[in-house]
N, C-alpha and C positions, 0 to 999 in steps of 0.2 A: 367390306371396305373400311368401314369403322374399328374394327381392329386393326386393320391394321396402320390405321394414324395413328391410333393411340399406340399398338407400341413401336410406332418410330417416334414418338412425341418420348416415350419409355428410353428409347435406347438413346436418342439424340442429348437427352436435361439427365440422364442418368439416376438410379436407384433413388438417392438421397432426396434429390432436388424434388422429385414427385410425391414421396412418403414420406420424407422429414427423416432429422439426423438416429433416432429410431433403425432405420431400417440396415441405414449405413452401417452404424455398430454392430447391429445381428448379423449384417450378409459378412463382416468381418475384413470389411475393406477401410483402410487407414485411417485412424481419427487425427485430430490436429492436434499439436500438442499442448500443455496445460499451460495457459495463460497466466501471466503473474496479475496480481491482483493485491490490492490492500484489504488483510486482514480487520485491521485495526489502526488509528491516525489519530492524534490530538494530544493535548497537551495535560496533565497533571501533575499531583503536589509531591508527588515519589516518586522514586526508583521503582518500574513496576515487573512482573515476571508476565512470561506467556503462558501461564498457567493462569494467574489471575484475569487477563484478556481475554481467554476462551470463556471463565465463566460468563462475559456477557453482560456483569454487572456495571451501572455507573459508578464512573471514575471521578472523586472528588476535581473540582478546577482550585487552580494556586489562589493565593491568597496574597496580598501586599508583602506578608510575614510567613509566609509558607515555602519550602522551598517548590521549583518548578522544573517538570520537562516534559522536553518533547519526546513522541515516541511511533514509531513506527512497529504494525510486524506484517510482516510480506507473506506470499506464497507462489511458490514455483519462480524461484530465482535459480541462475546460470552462474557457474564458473565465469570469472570474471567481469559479474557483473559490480558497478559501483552504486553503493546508497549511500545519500546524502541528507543528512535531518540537520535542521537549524529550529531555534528558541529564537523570535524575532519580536524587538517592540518599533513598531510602528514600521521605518524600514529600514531599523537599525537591529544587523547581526548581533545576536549577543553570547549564543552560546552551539555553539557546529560539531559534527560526528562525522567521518566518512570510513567505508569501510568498503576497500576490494572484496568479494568475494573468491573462495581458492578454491570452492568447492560446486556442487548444486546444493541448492537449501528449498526443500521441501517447505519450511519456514523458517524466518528472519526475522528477529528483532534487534533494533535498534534504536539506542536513547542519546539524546544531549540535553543538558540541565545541569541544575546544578542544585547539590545534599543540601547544601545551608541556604542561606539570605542573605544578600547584600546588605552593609550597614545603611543603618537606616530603611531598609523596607527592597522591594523592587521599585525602579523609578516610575511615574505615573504612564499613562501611555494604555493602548493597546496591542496584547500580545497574540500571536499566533506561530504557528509550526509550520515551514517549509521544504517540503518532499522532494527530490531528485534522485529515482532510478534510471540509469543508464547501462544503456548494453551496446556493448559492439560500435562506442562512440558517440551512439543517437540516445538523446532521452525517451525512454521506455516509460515513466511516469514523471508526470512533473504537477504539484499538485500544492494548495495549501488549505488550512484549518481555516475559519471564521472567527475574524480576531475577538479577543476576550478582553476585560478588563479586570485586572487583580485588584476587589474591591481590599 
């Protein structure tokens, strides 16, 4: 008799739901597909590569006299999806990037900032970075940095 609840408890909550997503994979029935997800988020005093972002090292933060950007890199982005990165001080836009996607991108990077310095320095304030992945219309991520002050 106890067999047989347990496998109608089996057949009812199905493979996964009882053994964990493990079992799912091995018995070779559908996985869900790869989540987009932020690689990497925040703001620094260059133009930086994805090559640099995978090593993992800290990223200098700007300076009054440094130049500054923001930067995203993504993973498991869609065809026509839209990112959108901003440089913000306080909650004032200062410097924005948007870019359709035409393709799938296994990984995405994208920066807004700016090479040089403002005359005279960047203006005082706190700054931070502003995230906007969208898909299919709806934001898929909407996200910001923990503002900073460019001593």
């Amino acid at each position: 008799m106890l067999t047989r609840a347990l496998f109608a408890v089996v057949l009812i909550s199905g493979w996964a739901g009882l053994f964990g997503p493990e079992l799912e994979t091995a018995a070779g029935a559908t996985s869900s597909p790869q989540e987009t997800k932020l690689l990497a988020f925040g703001i620094t005093d260059h133009e930086i590569t994805e090559a640099e972002l995978e090593k993992g090292s800290a990223l200098p933060v700007p300076h009054f006299n440094t130049p500054a950007v923001a930067y995203v890199l993504a993973a498991n982005l869609k065809k026509g999806d839209i990112v959108e990165i901003t440089l913000v001080n306080g909650d004032i836009p200062l410097l924005h990037n948007t870019e359709t996607l035409a393709e799938d991108q296994a990984s995405y990077l994208l920066q807004a900032g700016k090479g040089g310095v403002p005359a005279g320095g960047w203006p005082e304030g706190t700054y931070h970075a502003e995230l906007t992945i969208t898909r299919d219309g709806k934001p898929l991520i909407d996200q910001s940095t923990t503002p900073i002050a460019f001593d």
